[in-house]
N, C-alpha and C positions, 0 to 999 in steps of 0.2 A: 397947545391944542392936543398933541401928543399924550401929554400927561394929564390935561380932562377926560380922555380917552380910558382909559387905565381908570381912574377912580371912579368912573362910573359904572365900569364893568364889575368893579371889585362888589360896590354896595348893592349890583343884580344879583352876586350867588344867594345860594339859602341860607340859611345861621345854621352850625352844625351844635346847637345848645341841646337842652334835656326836652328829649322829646319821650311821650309815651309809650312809643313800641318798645326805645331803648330800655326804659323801666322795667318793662313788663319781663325783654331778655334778660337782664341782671340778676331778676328775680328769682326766675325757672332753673340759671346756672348754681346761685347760692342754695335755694332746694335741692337739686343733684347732688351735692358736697355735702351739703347735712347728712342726707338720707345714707348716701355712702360710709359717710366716718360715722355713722351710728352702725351700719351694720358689717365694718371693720368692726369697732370696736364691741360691740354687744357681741359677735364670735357667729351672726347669723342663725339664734333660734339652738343652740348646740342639744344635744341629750348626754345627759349626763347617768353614769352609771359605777356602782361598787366590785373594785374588784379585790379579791384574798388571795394572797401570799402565804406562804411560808415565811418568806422576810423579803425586805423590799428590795433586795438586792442592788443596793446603792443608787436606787431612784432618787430623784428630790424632786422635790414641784417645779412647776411648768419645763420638764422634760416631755419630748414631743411625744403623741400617737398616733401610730402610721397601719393604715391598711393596705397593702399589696406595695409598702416601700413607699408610698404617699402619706405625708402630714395632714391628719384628719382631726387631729385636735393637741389639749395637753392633759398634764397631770396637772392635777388643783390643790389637791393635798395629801397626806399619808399618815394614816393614825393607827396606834395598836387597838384593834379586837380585844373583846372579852375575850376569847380563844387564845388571845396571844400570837394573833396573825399580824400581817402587816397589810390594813385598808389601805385600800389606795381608791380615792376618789379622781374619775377622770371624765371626763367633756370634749363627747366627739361630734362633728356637724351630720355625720353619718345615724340611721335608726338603724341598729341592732336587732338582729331575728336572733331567734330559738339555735341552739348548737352552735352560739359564738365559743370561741374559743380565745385568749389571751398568755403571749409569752413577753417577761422582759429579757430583751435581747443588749448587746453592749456593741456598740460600733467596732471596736480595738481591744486588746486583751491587755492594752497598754496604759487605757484613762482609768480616770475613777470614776466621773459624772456623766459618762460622756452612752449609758444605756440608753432604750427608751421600752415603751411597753409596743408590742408588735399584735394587733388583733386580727385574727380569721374569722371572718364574721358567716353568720350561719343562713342556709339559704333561704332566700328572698321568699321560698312556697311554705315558711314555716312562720309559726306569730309570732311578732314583732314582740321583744323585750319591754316592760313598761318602764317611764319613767323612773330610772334610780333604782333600777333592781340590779340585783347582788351576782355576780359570777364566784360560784365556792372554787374547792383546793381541786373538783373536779377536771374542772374549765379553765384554768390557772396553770402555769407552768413554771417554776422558777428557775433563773440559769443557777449554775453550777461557776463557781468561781476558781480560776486557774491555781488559789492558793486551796482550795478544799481540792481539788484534786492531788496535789502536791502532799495533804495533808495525811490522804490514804496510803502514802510512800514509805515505807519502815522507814527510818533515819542512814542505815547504809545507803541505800536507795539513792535518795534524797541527797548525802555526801556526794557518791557518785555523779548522780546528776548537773548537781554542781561543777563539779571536777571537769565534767563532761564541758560545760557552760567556757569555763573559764579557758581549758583547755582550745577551744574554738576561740575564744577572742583571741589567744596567743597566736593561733594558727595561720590566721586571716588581719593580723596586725600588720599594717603598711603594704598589704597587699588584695587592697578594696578593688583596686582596677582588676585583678586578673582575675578575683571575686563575680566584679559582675559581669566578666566572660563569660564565664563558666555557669553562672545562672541563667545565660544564653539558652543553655541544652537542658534546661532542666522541665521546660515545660514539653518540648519533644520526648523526653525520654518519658516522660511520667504519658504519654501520650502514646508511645508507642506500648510501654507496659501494658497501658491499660488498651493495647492491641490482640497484645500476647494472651493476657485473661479474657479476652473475650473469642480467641483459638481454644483455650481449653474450657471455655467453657460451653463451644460448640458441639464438642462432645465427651459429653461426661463421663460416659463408658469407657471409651480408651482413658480418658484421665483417671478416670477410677481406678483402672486397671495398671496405666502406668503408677500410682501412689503405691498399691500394692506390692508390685514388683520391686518399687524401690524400698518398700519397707522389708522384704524379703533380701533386697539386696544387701541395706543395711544393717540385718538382724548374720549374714554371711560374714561382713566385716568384722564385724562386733566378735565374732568368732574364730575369727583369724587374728587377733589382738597382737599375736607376737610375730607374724609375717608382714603384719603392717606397720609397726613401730620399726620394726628392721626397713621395712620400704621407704620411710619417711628418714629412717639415718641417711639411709644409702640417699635419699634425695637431698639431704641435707650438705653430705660431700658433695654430691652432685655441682649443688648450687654454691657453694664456697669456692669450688674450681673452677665455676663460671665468672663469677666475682672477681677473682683474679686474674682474669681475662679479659677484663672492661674493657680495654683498650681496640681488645681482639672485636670484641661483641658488637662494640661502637660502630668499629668501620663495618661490621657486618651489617647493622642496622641502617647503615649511610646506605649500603646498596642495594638494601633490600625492595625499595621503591622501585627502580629502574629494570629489576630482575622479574616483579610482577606485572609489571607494564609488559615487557617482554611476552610474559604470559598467560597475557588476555586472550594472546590468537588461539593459541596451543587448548587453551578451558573451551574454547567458540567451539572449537572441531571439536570437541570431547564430548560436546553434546551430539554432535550426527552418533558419535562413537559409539554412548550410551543406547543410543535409540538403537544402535546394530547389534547390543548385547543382551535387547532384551527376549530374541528367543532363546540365546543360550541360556540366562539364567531361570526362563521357564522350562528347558529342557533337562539344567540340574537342579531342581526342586523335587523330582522324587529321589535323584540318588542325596539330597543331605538331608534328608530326614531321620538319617540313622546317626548325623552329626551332631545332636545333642548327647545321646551317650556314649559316645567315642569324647568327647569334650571333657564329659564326666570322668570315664577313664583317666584322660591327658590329665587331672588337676593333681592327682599323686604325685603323679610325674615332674611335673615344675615345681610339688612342696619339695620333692628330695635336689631339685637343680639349681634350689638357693642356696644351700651349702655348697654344690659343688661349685658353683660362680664363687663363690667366698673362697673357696681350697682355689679354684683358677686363678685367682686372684692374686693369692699366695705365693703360687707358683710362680707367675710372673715378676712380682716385686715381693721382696720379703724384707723386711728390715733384719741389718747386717752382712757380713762377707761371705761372698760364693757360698751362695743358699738358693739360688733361685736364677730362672732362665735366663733375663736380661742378664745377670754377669756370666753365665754359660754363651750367651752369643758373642759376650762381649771379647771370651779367650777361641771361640772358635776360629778365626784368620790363623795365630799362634800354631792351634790344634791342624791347621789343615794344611798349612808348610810343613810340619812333621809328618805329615800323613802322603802330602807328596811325592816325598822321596820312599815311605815305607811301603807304599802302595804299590809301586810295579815289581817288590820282591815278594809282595802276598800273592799278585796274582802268578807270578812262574812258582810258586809252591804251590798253589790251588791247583796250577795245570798238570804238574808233577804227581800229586795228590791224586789225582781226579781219576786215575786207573784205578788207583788202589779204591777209590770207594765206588766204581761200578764194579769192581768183584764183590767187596763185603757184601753190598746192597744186594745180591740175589742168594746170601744166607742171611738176610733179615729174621726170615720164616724161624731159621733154626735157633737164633740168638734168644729170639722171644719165647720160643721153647721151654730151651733150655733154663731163663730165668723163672720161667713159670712152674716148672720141674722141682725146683727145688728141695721146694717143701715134700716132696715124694722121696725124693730120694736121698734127703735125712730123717725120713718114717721113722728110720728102724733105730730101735732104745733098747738096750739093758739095766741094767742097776745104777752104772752111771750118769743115765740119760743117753741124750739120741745122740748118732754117730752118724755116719755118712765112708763108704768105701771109696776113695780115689785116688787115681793114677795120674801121672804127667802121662798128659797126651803123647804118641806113638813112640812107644818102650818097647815096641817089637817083642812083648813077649809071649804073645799068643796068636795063633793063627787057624783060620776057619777050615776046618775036613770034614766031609759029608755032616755037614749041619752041626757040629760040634766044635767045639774050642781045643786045640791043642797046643801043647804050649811048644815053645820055641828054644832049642839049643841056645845055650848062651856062646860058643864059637859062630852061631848063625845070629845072633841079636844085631848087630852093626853091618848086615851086610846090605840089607835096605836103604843103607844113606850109599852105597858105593855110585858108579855111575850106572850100571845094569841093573841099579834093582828097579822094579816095578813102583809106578806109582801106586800114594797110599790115603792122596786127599782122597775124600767124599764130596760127591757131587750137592749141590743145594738139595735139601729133603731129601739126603741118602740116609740121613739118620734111624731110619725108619722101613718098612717095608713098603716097597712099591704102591700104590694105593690101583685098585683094578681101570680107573682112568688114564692111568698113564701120565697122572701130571707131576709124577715125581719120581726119579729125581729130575729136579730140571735144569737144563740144559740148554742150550743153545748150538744148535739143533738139537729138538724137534721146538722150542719153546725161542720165539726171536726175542722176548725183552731179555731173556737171561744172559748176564756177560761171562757166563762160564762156560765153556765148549768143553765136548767128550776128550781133547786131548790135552787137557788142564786135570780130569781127575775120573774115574772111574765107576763108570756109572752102575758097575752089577756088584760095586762093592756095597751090600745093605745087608742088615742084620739077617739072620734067615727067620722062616717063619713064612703064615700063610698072609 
């Protein structure tokens, strides 16, 4: 019963066989798919047009052609011109106005095939191109191939270059990973570069002015050739004695991090600092305006204190034996235990000493005199030349009476040295007549620096005369 059930339900449904709407959909789908792979394949209506080359610079047919970096069509073929150009026939889905412009461009400077042609097409308010017409060598652009550039290279050049090539593979051999670290920074730096050019080129005037300067600076160098070869040795030592201090330089550089960190606080307050020196440095702004030629002056001065730093230098260390201060320092200890013990018999002769030259010291006047005299008083010449009249000092054999000289018994000549004779020194500036101030002879009294007093020597003993 069950199962009469069932089979009679079954032969109620409808027949699912060919029915007419279904035809009619099959039909409309199969039209779709024609119409489509006809107008894939026909390219959609394309316009086609001639364009001229110089050469075709490694195009081939059906290399694509793209407007704004979109594929708008291909190449179809490339024939030589009467001209001896390179036609290139191409078919783009785009219509072409008036002031198109065409370049072949290459995706990589690395393929061969791999160009295609690149068009600027010209704007839409201008007429429209006709079918198949020609863009000349005006409208046209052709690239430049990385070996025609190579080709303008003289051949050194070009070795070089090479050399240059090779030498970077060497460089960068087995070391690709730390490679492309470092091409990490390369789009920042070229970034920040092109920060820096766009500071100077905010103002052109100061940049002007600083190229100037620096060409004035370097026309200075350029003129100083042999102060600067000599700077560059002396920097060359410099740097060799550094070199040999690796060790030294290393640990300095290990601390040098932790010592800047230190000195972030110290730079922070430097800034209030600055901001507190900026009246003074407008308050010395008129006195250094005289500091450009006083500068000028100083530059003499430093050209002569490179030789003396060379002579310092010298002095310091000299190559070979006891020539120079370091081995003078090095016997001074030696030098100065002998000086220990000579030293406290210099000073009890200095203090012994030291009456006897505050008496000479106040005949200074007459010693200088007397030297300057000289020439006076060897004037006098005869036939033999000049002569000069002189005596040992006090020979007692003349003696002064009413302004005149008379001489002296020789029973009387030695009696001046007895104990009763009269003193016979001359007082400082007795040599001479009184001068009407009074400042000679002097003495001590009436004069306190003089260390010669009236009962050392004789003050009214002076020449006579007014």
């Amino acid at each position: 019963m069950a199962a009469k059930s069932l089979g009679e339900e079954k032969s109620s449904a409808p027949s699912r066989g060919v029915t007419p709407a279904r035809i009619a959909v099959i039909a409309a789908l199969a039209i779709a798919v024609i119409v489509l792979a006809v107008v894939l394949l026909s390219g959609g209506g394309g316009h086609k047009y001639t364009l001229f080359f110089q050469n075709a610079g490694q195009l081939v047919p059906d290399n694509q052609v793209l407007i704004g970096g979109s594929p708008v069509g291909s190449v179809e073929s490339i024939d030589l011109s009467d001209e001896n150009l390179a036609e290139v026939h191409v078919e783009v889905s785009q219509e072409l106005h008036e002031g198109t412009t065409a370049t072949i461009r290459a995706t990589s400077l690395s393929g061969v095939a791999n160009h295609y042609v690149s068009i600027s097409p010209g704007p839409n308010s201008s007429p429209a191109l006709e079918e198949g017409a020609e863009l000349g060598l005006s409208s046209t652009t052709t690239p430049v191939d990385i070996d025609q550039l190579f080709n303008t290279f003289p051949p050194s050049v070009r070795k070089g270059l090479s050399d240059f090539i090779k030498g970077n593979a060497e460089t960068y051999s087995g070391r690709g990973q730390q490679a492309n670290e470092s091409y990490k920074y390369f789009g920042p730096a070229l970034n920040r570069a092109g920060a820096v050019a766009g500071e100077l080129n905010a103002d052109q005037r100061l940049f002007e002015k600083f190229v100037v300067s620096s060409s004035k600076l370097a026309t200075t160098i350029a003129g100083r050739g042999e102060e600067l070869s000599s700077a560059v040795s002396n920097a060359n030592t410099a740097f060799n004695a550094i070199a040999g201090q690796n060790v030294a330089l290393d640990q300095t550089l290990r601390r040098l991090p932790p010592v800047l960190r230190q000195s972030n606080t110290t730079f922070v307050n430097l800034r209030a600092a600055l901001d507190d020196l900026d009246p003074l440095v407008e308050t010395a702004k008129p006195a250094t305006k005289n500091l450009a030629p006083f500068l000028a002056e100083l530059r003499p001065v430093f050209s002569k204190f490179i030789p003396l730093t060379r002579n310092l230098r010298l002095t310091v260390s000299r190559p070979g034996k006891a020539n120079d201060a370091g081995e003078l320092l090095a016997v001074l200890p030696s030098v100065q235990s002998l000086a220990s013990k000579a030293f406290p018999h210099s000073e009890a002769a200095i203090a012994a000493f030291q009456p006897n030259l505050n008496f000479a010291r106040s005949y200074t006047p007459d010693l200088f005199n007397a030297l300057g005299k000289i020439g006076q008083v060897a004037g006098y010449y005869d036939g033999s030349g000049h002569y000069a009249r002189a005596s040992v000092s006090a020979q007692n054999l003349f003696q002064y009476s009413a302004g005149a000289l008379e001489p002296i018994t020789r029973s009387e000549q030695f009696n001046f040295f007895g104990s009763s004779a009269p003193t016979r020194r001359r007082c400082p500036g007795g040599a001479t007549q009184s001068a009407a101030d009074g400042s000679n002879p002097y003495t001590n009294p009436p004069f306190a620096g003089s260390s010669v007093n009236p009962s050392e020597c004789n003050p009214a003993d002076a020449p006579p005369g007014p």
